[in-house]
Backbone of each chain as ProteinMPNN parsed JSONL, in Angstrom:
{"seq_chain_A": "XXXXXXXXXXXXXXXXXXXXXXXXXXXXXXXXXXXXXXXXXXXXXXXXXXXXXXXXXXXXXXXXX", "coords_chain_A": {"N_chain_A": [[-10.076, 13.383, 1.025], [-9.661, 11.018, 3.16], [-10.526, 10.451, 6.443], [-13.173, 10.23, 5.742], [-13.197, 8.585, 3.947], [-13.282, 6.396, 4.731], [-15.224, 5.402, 6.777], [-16.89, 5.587, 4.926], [-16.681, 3.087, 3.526], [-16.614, 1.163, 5.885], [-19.697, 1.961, 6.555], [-21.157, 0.444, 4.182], [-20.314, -1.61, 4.665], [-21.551, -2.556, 6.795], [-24.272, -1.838, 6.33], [-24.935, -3.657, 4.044], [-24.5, -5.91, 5.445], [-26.481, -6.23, 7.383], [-28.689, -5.701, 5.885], [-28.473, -8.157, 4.0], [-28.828, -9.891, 5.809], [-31.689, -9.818, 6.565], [-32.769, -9.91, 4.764], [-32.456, -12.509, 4.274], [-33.993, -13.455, 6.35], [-36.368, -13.386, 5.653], [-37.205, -15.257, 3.849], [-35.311, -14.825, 1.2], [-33.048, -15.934, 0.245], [-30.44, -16.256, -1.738], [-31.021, -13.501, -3.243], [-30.662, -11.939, -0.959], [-27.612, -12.657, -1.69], [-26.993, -11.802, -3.709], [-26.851, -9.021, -2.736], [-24.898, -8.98, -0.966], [-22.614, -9.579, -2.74], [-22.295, -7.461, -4.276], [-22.212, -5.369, -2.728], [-19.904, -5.922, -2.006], [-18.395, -5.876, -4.233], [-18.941, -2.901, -5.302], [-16.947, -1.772, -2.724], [-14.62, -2.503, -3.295], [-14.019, -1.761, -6.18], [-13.699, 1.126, -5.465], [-11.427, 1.05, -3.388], [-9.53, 0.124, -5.034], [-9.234, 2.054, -6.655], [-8.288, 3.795, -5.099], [-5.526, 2.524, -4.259], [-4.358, 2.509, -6.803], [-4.029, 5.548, -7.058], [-1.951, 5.689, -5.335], [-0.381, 3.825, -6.279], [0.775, 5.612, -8.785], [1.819, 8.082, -7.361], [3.616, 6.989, -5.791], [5.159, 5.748, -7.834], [5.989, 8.3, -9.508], [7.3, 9.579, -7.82], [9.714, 8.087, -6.899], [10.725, 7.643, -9.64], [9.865, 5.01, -10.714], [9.875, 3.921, -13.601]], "CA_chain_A": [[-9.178, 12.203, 1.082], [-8.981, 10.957, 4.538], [-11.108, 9.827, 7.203], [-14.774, 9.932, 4.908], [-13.336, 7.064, 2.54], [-13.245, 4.87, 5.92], [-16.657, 5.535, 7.211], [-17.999, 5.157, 3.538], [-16.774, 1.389, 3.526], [-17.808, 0.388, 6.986], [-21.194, 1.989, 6.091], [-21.248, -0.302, 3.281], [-20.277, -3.214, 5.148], [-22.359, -2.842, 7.77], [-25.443, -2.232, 5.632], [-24.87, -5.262, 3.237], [-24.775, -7.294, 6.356], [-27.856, -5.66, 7.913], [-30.004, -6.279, 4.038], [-28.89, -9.427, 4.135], [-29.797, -11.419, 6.893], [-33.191, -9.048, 5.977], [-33.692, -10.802, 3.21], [-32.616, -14.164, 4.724], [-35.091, -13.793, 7.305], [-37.944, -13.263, 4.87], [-36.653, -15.99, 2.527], [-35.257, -14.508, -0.312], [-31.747, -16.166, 0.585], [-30.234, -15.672, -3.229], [-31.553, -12.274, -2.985], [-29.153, -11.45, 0.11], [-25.93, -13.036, -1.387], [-26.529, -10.895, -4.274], [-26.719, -7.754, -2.217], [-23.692, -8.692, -0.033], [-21.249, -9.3, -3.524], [-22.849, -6.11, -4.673], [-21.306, -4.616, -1.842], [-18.126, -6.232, -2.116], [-17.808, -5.27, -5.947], [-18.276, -1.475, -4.556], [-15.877, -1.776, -1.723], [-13.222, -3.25, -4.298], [-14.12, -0.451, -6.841], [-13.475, 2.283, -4.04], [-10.126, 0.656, -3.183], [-8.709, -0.12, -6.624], [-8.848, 3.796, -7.384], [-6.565, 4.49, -3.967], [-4.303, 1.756, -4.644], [-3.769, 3.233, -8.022], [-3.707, 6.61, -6.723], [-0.856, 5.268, -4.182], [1.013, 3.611, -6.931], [1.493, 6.9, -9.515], [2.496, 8.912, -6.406], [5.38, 6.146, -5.731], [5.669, 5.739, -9.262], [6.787, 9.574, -9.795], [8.32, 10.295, -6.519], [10.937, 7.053, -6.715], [10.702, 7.526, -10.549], [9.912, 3.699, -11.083], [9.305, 3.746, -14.926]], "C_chain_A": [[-8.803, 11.966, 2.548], [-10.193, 10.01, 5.109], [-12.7, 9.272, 6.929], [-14.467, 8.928, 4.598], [-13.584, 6.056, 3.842], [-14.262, 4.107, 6.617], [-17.531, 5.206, 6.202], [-18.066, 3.427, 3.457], [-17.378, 0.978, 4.681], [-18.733, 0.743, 7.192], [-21.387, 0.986, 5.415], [-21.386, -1.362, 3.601], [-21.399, -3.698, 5.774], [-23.817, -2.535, 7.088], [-25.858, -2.738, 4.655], [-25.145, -6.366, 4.4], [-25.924, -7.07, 7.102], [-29.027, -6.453, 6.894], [-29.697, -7.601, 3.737], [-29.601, -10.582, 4.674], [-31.311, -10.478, 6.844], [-33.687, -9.618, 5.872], [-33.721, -12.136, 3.249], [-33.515, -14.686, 5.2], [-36.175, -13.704, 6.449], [-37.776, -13.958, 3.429], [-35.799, -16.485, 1.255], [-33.382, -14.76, -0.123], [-30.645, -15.399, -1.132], [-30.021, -14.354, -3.425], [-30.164, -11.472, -1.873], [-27.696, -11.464, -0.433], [-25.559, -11.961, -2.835], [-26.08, -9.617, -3.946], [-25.568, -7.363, -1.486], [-22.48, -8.744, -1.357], [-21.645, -8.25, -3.994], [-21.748, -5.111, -3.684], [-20.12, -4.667, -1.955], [-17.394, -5.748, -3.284], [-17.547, -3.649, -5.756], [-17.636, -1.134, -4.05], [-14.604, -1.365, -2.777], [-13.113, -2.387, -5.435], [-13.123, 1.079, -6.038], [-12.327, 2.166, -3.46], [-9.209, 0.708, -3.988], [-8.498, 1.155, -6.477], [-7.887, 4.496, -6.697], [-5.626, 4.049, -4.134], [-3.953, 2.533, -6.248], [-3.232, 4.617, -7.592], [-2.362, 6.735, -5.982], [0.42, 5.006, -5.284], [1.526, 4.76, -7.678], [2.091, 7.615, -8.884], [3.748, 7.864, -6.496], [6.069, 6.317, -6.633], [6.843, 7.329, -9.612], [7.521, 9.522, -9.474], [9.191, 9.488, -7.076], [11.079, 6.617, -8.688], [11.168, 6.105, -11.084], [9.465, 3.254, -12.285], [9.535, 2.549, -15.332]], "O_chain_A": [[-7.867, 12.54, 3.103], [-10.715, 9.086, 4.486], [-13.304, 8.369, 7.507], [-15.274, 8.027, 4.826], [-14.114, 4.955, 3.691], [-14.343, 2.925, 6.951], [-18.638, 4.689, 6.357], [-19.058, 2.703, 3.365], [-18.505, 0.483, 4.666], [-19.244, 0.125, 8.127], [-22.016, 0.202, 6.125], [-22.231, -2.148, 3.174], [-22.055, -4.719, 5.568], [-24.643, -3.313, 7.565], [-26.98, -2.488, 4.216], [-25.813, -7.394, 4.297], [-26.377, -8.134, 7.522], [-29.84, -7.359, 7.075], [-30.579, -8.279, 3.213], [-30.348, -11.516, 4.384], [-32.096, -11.13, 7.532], [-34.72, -10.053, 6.381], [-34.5, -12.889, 2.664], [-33.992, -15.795, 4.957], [-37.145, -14.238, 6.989], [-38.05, -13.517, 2.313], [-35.602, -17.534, 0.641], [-32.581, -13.852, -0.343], [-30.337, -14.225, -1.338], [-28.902, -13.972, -3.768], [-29.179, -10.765, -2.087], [-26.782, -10.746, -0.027], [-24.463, -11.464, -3.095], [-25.177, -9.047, -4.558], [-25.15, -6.225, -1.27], [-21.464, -8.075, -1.173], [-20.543, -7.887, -4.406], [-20.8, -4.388, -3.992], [-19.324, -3.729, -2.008], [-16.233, -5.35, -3.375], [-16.457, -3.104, -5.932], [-17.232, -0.032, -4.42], [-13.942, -0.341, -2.946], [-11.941, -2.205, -5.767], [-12.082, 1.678, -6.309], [-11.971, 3.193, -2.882], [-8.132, 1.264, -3.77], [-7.36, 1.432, -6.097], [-7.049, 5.316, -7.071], [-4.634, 4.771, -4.226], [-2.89, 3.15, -6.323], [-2.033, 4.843, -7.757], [-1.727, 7.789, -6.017], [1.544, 5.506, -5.338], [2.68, 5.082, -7.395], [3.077, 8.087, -9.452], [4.709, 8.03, -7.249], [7.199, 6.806, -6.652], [8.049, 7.352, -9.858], [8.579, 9.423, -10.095], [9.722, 10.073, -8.02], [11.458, 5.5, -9.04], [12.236, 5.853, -11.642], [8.708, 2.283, -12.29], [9.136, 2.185, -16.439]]}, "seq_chain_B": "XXXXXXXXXXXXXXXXXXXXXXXXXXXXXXXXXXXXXXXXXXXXXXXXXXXXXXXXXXXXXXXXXXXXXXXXXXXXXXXXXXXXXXXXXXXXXXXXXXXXXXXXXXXXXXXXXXXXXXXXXXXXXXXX", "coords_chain_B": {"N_chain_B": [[0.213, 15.646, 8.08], [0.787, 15.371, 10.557], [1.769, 13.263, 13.412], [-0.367, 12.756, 15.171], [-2.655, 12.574, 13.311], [-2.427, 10.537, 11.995], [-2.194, 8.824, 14.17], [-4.686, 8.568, 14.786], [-5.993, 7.983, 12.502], [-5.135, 5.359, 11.997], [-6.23, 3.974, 14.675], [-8.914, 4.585, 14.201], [-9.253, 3.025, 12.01], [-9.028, 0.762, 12.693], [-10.316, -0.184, 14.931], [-12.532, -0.136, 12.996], [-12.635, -1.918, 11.936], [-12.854, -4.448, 13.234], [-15.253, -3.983, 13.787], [-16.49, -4.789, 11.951], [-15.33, -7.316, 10.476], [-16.834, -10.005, 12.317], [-19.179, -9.65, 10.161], [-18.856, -9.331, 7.759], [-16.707, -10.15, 6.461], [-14.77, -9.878, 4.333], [-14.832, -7.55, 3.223], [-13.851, -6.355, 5.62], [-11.303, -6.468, 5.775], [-10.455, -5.581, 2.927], [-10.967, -2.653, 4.243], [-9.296, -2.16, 5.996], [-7.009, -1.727, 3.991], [-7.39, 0.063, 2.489], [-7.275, 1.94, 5.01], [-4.915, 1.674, 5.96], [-3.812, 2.954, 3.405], [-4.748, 5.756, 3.466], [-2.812, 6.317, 5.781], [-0.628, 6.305, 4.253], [-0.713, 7.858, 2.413], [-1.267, 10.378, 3.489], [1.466, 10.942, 4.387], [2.869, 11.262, 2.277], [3.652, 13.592, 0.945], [5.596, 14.347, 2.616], [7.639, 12.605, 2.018], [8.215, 13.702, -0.407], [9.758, 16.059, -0.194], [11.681, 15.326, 1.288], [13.52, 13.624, -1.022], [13.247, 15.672, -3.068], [15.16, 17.157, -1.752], [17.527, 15.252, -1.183], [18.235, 14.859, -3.964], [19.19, 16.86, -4.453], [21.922, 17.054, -2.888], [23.028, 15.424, -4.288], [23.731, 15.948, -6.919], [25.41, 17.791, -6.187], [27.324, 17.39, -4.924], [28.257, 15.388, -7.223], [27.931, 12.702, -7.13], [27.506, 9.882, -9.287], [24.664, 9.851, -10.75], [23.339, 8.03, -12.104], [23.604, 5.772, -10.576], [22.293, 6.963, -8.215], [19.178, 7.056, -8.917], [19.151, 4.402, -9.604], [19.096, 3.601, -6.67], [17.029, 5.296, -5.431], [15.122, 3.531, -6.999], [14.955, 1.171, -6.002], [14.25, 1.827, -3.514], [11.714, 2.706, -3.79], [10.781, 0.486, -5.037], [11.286, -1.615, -2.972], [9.601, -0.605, -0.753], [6.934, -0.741, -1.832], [6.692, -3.346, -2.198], [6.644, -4.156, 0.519], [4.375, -3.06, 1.06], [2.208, -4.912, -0.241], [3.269, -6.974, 0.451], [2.245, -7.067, 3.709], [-0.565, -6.23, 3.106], [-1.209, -8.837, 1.815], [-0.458, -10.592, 4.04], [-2.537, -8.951, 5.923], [-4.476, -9.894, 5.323], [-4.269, -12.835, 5.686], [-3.266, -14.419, 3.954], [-0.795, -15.762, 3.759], [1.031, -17.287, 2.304], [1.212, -16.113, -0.199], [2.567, -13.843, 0.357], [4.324, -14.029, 1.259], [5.577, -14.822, -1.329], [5.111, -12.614, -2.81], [7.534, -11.139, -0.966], [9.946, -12.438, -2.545], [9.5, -12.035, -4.754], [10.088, -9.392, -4.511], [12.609, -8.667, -3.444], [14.163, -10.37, -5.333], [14.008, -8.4, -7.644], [15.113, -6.462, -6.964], [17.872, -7.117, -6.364], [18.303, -7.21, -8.878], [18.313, -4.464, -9.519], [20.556, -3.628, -8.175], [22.777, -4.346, -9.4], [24.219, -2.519, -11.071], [25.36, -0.973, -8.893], [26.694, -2.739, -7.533], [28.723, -3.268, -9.512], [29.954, -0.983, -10.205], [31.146, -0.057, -7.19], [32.954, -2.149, -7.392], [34.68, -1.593, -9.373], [35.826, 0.831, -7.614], [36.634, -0.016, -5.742], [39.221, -1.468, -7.228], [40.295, 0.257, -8.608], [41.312, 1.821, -6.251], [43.036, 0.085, -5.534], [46.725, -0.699, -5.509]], "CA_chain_B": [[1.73, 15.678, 8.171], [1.465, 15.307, 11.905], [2.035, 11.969, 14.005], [-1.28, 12.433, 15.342], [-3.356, 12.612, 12.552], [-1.913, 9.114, 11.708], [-2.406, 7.647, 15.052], [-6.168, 9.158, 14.694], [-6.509, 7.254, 11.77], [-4.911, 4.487, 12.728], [-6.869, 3.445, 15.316], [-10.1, 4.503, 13.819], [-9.574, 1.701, 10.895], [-8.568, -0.844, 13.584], [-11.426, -0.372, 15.704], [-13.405, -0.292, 12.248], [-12.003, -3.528, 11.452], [-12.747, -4.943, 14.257], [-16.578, -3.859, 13.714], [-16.876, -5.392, 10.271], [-14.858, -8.962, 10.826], [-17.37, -10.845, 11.903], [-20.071, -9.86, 9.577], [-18.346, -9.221, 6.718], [-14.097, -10.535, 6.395], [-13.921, -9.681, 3.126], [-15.021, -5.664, 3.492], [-12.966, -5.492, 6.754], [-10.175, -6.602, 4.771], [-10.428, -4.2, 2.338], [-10.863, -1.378, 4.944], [-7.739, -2.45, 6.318], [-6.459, -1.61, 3.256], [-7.954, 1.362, 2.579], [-6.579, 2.592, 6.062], [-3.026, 1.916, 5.457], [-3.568, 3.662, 1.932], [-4.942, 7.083, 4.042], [-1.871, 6.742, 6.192], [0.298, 6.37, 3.071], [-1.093, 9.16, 1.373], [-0.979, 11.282, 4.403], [2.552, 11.46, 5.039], [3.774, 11.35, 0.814], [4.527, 14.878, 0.254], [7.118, 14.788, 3.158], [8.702, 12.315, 1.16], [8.434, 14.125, -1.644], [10.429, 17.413, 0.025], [13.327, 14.114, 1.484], [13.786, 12.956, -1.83], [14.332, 16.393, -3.719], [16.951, 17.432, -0.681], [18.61, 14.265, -1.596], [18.502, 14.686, -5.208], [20.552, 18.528, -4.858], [22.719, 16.828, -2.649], [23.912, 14.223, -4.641], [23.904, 16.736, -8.185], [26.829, 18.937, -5.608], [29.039, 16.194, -4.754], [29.255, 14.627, -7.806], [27.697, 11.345, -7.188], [26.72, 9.629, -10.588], [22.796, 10.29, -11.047], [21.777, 7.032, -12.637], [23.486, 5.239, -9.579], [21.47, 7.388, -6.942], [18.274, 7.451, -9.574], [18.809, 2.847, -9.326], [18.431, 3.727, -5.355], [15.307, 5.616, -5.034], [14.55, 3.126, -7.535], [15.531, 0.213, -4.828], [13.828, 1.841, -2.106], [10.275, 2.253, -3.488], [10.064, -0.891, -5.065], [10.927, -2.519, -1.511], [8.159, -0.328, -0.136], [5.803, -1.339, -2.638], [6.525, -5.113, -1.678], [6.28, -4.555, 1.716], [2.534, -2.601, 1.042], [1.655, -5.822, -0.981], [2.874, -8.341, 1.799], [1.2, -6.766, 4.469], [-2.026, -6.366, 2.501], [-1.727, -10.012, 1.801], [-1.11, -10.824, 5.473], [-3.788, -8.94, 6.917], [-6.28, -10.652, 4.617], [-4.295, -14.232, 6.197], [-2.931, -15.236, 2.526], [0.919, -15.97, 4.352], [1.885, -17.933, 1.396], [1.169, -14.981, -0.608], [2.898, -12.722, 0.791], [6.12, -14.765, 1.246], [5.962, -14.867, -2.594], [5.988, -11.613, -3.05], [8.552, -10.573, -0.514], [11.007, -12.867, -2.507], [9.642, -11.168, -5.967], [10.548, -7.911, -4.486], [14.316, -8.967, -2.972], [15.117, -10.579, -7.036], [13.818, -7.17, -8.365], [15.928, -5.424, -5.835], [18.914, -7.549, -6.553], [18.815, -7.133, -10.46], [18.641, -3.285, -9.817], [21.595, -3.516, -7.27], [24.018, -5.361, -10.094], [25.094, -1.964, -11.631], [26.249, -0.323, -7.973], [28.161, -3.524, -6.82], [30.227, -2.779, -10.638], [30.821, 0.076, -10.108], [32.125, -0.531, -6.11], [33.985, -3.34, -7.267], [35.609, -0.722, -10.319], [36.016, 1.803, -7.27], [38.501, -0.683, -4.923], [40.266, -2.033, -7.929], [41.039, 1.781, -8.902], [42.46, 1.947, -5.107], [44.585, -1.147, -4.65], [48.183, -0.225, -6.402]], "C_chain_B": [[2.14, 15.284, 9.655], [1.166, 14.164, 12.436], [0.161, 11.691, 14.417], [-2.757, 12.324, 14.773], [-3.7, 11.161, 12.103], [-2.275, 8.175, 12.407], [-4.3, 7.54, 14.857], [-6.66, 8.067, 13.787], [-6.289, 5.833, 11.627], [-5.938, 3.654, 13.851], [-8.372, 3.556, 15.477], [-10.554, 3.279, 12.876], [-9.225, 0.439, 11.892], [-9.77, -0.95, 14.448], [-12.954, -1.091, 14.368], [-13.993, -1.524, 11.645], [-13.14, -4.376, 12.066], [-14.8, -5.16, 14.309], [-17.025, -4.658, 13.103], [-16.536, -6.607, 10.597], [-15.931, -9.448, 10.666], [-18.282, -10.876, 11.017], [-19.34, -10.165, 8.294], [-17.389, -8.724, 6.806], [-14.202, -9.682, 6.05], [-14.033, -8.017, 3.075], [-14.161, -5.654, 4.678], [-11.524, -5.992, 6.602], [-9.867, -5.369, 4.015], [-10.422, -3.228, 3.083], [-9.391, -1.45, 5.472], [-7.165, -1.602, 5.475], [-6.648, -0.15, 2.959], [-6.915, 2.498, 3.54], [-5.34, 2.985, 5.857], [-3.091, 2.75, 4.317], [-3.4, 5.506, 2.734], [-3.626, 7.396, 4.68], [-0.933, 7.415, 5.211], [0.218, 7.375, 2.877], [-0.738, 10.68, 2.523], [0.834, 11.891, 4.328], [4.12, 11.389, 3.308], [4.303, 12.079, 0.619], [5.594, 15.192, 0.93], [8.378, 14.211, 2.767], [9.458, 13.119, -0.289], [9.595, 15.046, -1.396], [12.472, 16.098, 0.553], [14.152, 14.158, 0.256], [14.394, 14.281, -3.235], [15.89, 16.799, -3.137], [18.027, 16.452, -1.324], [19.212, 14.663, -3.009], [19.546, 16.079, -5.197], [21.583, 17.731, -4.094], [23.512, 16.166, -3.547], [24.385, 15.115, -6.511], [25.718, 17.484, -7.694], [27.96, 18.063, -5.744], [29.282, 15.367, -5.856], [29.198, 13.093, -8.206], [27.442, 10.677, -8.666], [25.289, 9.556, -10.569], [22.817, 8.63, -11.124], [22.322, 5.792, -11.465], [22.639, 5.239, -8.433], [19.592, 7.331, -7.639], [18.156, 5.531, -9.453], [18.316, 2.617, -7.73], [17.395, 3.943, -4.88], [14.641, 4.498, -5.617], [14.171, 1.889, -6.599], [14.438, 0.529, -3.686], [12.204, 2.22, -2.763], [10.067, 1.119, -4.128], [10.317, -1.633, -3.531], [9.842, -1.904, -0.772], [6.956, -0.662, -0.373], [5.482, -2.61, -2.237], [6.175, -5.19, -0.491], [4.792, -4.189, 1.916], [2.074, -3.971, 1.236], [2.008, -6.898, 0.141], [2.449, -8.004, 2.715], [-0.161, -6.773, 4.235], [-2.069, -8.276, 2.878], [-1.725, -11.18, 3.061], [-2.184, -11.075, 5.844], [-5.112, -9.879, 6.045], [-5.912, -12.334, 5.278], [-3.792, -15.189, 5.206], [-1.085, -15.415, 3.081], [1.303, -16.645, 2.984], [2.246, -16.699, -0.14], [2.133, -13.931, -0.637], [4.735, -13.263, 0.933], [6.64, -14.479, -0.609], [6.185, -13.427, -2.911], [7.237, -10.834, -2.505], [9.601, -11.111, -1.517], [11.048, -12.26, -4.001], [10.358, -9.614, -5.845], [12.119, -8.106, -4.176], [14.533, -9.261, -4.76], [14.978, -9.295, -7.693], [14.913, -6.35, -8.1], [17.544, -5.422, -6.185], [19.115, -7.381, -8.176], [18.986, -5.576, -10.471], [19.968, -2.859, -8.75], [22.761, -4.029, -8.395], [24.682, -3.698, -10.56], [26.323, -1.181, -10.303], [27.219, -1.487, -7.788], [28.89, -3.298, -7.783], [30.426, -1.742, -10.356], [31.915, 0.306, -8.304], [33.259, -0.831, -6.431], [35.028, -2.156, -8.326], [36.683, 0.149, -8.997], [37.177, 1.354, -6.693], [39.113, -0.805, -6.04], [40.968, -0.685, -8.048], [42.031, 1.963, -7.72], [43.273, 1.27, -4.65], [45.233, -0.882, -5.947], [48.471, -1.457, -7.472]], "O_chain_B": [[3.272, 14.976, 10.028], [0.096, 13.756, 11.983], [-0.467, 10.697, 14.054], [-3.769, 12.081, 15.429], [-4.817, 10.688, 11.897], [-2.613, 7.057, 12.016], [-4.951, 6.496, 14.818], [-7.566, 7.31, 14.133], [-7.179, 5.117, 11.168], [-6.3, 2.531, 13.501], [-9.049, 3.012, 16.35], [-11.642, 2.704, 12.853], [-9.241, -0.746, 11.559], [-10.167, -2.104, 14.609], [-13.842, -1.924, 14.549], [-15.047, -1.948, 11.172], [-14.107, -4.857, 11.476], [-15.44, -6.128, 14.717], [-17.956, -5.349, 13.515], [-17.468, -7.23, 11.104], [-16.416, -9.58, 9.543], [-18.577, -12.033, 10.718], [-19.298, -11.322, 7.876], [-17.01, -7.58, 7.057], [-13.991, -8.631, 6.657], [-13.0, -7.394, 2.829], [-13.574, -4.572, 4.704], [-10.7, -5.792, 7.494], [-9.204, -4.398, 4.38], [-9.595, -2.459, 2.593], [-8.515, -0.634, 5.189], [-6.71, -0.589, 6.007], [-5.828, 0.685, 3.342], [-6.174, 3.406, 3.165], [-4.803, 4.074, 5.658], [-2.088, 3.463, 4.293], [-2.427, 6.255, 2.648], [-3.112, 8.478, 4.397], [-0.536, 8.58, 5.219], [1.187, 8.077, 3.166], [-0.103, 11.701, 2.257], [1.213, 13.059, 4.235], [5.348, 11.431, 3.232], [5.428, 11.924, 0.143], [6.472, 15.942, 0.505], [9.531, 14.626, 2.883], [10.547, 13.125, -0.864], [10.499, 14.986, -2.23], [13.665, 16.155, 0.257], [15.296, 14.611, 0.293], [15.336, 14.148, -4.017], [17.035, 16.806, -3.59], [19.097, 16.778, -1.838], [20.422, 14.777, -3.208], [20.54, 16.18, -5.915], [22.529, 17.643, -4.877], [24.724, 16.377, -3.545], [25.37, 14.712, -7.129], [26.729, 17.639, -8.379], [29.021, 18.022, -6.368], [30.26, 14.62, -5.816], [29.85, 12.434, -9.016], [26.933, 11.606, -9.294], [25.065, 8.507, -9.964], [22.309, 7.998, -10.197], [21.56, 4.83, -11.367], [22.256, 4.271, -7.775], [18.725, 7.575, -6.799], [17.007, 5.172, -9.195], [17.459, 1.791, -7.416], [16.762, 3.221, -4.11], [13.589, 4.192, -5.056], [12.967, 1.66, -6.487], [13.857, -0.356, -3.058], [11.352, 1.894, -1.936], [9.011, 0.577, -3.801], [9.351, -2.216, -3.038], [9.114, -2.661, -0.131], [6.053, -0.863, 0.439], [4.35, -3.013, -1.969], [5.443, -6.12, -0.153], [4.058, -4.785, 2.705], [1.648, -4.392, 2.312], [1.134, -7.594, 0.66], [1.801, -9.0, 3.037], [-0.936, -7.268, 5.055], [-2.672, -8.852, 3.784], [-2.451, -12.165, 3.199], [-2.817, -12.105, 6.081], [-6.25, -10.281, 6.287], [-6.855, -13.11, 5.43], [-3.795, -16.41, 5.361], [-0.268, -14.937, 2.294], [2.381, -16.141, 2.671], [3.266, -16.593, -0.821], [2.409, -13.254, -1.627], [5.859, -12.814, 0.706], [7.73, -14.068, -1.006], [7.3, -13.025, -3.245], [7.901, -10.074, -3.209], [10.493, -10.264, -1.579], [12.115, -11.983, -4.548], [10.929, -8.93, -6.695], [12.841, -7.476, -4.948], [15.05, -8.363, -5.425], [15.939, -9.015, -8.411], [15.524, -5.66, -8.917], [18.299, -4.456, -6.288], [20.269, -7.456, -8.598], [19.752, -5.168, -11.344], [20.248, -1.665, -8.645], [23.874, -4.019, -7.87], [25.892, -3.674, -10.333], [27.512, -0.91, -10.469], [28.432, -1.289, -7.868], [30.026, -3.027, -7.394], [31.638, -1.59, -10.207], [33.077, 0.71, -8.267], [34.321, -0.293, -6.119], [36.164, -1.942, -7.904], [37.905, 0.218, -9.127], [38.311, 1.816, -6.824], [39.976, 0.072, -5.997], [42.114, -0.532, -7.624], [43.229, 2.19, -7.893], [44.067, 1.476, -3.732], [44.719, -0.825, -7.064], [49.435, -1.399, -8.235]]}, "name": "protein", "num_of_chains": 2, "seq": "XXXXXXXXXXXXXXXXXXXXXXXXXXXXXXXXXXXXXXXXXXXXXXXXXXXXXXXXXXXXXXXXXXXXXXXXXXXXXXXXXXXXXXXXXXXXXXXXXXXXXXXXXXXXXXXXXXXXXXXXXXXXXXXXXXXXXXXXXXXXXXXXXXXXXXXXXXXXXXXXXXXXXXXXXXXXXXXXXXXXXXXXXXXXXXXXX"}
């Protein structure tokens, strides 16, 4: 829990935006925009689970039932 | 737990940011987010050790519990709001973010109604 999750997304980013314009350049435009919300749906996966993780901690600690 | 762990990470997601933008916002948005979460998480359990201290204190003296138990309650929902309008900041959603600050103040203010009664009980008890 720390500095990996940070490097995992801007991997992600940065090689959605790499495979895209790829695939732009060799036509397959469509093809790219799937690969970049692909990415984004992972990102947003990978986030959701910290933000949750964030809220039950609050939740307990400041026992916000 | 330590300041510089924070700044470390801190200015690793801002640089990271900063990478991502132009290709792709909407991921260096989310990392944003992300970031602030790592800080968060980083520095929770020292709340955690604040928040029992408090809680023996306030068992000694006497305080009423479900007054000091509406406080903590007070102070992480305003933290929560302020997460959520910053998030919706940095992504550039300002109208957003106004809305929730003003959801979090009415929340704030309906769990503040039982301390001002009891205040207001506490002077009346002291004027003759």
């Amino acid at each position: 829990m720390g500095i990996d999750v940070i490097f995992r997304i801007a991997a992600i980013g940065i090689l959605a935006s790499v495979v895209s314009s790829i695939l732009k350049q060799s036509g397959k435009d469509e093809l790219g925009t799937f690969v970049s919300l692909a990415a984004v749906v992972i990102v947003l996966v990978m986030v959701l689970n910290m933000v949750a993780e964030l809220f039950n901690t609050v939740r307990t600690l400041f026992s916000l039932y | 737990m330590n300041i510089v762990a924070v700044i470390g990470v801190a200015m690793l997601t801002t640089f990271a940011v900063l990478v991502l933008k132009p290709h792709r916002p909407e991921i260096a948005a989310l990392l944003s987010v992300v970031g602030g979460l790592v800080v968060i998480l980083m520095f929770v359990d020292g709340l955690r050790d604040v928040i029992d201290g408090l809680s023996n204190l306030v068992e000694r003296t006497g305080v009423r519990s479900d007054l000091f138990r509406a406080l903590l309650q007070i102070i992480g929902i305003a933290y929560l709001t302020e997460f959520a309008a910053g998030v919706c900041d940095e992504a550039g959603n300002g109208a957003m973010a106004k809305k929730v600050n003003l959801a979090g103040k009415i929340i704030i203010l309906v769990l503040a109604l039982p301390i001002i009664n009891n205040l207001i009980e506490i002077i009346i008890g002291v004027i003759p």
